[in-house]
C-alpha positions as a LaTeX table, in Angstrom:
\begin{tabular}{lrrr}
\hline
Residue & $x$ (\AA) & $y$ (\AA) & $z$ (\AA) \\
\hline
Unk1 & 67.00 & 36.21 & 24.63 \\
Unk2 & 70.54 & 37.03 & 24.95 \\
Unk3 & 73.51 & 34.74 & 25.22 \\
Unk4 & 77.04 & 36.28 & 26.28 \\
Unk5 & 79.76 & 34.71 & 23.83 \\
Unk6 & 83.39 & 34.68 & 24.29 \\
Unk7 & 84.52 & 34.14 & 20.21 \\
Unk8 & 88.28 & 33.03 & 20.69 \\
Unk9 & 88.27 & 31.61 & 17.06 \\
Unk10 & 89.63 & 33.19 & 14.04 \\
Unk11 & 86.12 & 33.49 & 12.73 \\
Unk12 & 83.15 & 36.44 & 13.23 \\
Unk13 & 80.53 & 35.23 & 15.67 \\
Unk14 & 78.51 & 32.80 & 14.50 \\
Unk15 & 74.50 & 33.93 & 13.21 \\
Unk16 & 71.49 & 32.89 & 11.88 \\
Unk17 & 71.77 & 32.58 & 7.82 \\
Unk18 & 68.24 & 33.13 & 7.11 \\
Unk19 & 65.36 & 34.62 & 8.57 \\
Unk20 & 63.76 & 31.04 & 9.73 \\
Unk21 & 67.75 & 29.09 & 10.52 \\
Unk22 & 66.70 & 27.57 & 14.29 \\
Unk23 & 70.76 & 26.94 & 14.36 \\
Unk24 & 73.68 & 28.76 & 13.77 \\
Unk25 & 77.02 & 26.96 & 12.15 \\
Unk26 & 79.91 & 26.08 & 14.49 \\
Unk27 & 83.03 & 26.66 & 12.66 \\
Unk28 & 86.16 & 24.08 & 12.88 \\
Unk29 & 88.68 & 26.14 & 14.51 \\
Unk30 & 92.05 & 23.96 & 13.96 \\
Unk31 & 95.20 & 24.98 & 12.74 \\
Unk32 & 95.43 & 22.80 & 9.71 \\
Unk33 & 94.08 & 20.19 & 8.16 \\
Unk34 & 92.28 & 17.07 & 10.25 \\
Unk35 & 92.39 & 13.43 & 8.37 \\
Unk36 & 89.32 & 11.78 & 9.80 \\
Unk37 & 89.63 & 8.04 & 8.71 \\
Unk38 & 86.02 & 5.49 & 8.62 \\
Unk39 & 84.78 & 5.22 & 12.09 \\
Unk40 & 87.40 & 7.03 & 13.61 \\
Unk41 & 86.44 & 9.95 & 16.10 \\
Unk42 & 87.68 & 13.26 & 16.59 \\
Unk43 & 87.12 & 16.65 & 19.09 \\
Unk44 & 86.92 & 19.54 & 16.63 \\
Unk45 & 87.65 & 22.96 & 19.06 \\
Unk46 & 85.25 & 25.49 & 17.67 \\
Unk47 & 86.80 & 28.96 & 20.05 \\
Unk48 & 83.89 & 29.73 & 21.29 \\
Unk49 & 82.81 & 29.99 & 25.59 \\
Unk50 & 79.39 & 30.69 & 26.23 \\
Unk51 & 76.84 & 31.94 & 29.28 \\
Unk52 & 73.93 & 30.30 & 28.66 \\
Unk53 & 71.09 & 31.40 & 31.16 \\
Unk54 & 69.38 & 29.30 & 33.64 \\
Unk55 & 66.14 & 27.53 & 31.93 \\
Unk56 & 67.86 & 27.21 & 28.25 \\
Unk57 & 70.64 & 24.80 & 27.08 \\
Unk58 & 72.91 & 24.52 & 24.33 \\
Unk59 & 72.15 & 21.75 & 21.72 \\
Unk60 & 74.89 & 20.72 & 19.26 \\
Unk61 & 73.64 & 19.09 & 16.08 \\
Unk62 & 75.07 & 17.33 & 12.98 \\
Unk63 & 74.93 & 19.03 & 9.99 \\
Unk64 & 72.08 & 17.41 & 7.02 \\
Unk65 & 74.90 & 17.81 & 4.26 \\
Unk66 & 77.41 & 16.31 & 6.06 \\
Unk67 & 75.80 & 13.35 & 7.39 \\
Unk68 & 73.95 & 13.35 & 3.72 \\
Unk69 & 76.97 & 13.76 & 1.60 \\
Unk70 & 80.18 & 12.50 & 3.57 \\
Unk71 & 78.58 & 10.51 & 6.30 \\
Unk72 & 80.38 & 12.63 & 9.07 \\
Unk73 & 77.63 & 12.99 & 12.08 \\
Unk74 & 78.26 & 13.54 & 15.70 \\
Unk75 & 79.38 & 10.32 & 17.51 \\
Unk76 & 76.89 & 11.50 & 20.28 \\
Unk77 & 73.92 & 12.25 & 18.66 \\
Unk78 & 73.32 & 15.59 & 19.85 \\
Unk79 & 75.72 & 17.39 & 22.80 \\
Unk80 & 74.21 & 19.17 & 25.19 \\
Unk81 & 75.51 & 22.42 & 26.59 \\
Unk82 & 74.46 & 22.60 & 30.41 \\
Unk83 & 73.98 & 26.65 & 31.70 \\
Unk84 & 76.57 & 26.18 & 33.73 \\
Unk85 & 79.43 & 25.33 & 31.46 \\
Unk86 & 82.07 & 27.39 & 30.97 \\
Unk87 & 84.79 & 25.61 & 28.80 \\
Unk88 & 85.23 & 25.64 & 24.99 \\
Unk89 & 82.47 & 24.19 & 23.01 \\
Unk90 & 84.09 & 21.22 & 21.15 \\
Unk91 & 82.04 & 19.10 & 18.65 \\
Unk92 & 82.55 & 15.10 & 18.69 \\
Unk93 & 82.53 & 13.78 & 14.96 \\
Unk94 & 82.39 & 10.35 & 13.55 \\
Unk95 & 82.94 & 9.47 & 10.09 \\
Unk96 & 80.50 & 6.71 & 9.26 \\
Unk97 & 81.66 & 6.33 & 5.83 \\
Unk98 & 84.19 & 4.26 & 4.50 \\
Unk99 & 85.81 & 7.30 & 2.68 \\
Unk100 & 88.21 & 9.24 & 4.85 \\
Unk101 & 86.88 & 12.75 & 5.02 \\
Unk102 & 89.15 & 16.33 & 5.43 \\
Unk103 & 88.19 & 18.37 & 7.58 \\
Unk104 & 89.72 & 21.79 & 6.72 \\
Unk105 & 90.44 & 25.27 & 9.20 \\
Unk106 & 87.18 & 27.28 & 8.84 \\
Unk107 & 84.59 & 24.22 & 7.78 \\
Unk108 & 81.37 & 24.19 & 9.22 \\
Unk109 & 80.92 & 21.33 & 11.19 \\
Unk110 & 77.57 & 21.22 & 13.12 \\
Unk111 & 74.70 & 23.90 & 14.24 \\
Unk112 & 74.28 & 25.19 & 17.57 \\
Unk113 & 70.36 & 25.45 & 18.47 \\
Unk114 & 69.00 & 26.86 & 22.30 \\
Unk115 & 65.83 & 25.18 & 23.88 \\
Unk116 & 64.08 & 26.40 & 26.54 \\
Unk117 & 63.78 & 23.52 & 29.13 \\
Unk118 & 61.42 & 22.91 & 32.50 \\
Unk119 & 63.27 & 20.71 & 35.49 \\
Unk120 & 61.53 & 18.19 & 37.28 \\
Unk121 & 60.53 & 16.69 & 40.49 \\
Unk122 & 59.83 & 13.64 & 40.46 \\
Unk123 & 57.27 & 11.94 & 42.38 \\
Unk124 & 57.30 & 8.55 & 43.81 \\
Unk125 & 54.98 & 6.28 & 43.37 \\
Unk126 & 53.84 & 2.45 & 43.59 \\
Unk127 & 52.03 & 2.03 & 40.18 \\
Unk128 & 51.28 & 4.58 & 37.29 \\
Unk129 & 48.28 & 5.27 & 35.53 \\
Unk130 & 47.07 & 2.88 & 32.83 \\
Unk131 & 46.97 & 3.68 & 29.15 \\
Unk132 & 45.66 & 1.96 & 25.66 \\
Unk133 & 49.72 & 1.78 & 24.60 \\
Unk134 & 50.68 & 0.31 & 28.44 \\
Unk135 & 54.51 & $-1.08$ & 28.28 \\
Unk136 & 54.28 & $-1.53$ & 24.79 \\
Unk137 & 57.89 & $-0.23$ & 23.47 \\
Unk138 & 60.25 & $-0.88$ & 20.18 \\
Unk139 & 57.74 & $-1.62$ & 17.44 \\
Unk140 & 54.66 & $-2.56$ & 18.82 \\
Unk141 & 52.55 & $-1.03$ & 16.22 \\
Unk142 & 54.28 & $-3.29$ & 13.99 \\
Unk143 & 56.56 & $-0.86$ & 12.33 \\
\hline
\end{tabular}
C-alpha cells in the first residue's frame, strides 16, 4: 500500500528502521527547545500532511522508551488519523513524571502505524444473544 506524504519538516521522510518496525518515528519538528513540566500537556507539530486511503487509518502511538524512561506518553492514548484528514499531524504529549522533560528539535516523539479497518452497520435489535461471560465487565474473573 501506498500513502502520499507531504514532508514539510526539516527532516527526510520518515521509514521503517528494521525489517519487522510495524511503526515509523514521528519527528518533533519545533524550532527550539520545548520545557514540558509534570502533567503538563503539549502539541508537538511533526511537518508532515498525509492521504491516507479509504479503508486504512493513521494510528499515533507513544513511544516504549519514552513512556519507560521519562514517563512522557500521549495524553490520548493513541490518535487516530481519519482518511480524510488533511491538516498537519501533531502528537499530544503528557509528561507523567514528576521530572520536567526537554523535548529537543529533531527528537522522536511517537510511531506512526496504518491499520486496515471494516465500517459497520449496525443492526437494531431488542435483546442480544446470550453468552457464558453475559454483562460481566471490569474484573469479573477476579483479576
Amino acid at each position: 500500500m501506498k500513502i502520499k506524504i507531504l514532508n514539510k519538516s526539516s527532516f527526510p521522510t520518515p521509514d521503517y528502521k528494521t525489517a519487522g518496525a510495524s511503526g515509523i518515528d514521528l519527528y518533533a519538528n519545533i524550532e527550539g527547545p520545548i520545557a514540558l513540566k509534570p502533567l503538563e500537556t503539549v502539541l508537538i507539530p511533526t511537518g508532515l500532511y498525509l492521504s491516507i486511503p479509504d479503508g486504512y487509518e493513521g494510528q499515533i502511538r507513544a513511544r516504549s522508551g519514552l513512556a519507560l524512561k521519562h514517563g512522557i506518553t500521549l495524553a490520548n492514548g493513541i490518535g487516530t488519523i481519519d482518511s480524510d484528514y488533511r491538516g498537519e499531524l501533531g502528537v499530544i504529549l503528557i509528561n507523567l513524571s514528576k521530572k520536567e522533560y526537554i523535548i529537543n528539535k529533531g527528537d522522536r516523539i511517537a510511531q506512526l502505524v496504518f491499520i486496515k479497518y471494516e465500517k459497520v452497520q449496525f443492526e437494531e435489535v431488542d435483546a442480544l444473544d446470550n453468552t457464558t461471560r453475559g454483562e460481566g465487565g471490569f474484573g469479573h474473573t477476579g483479576y
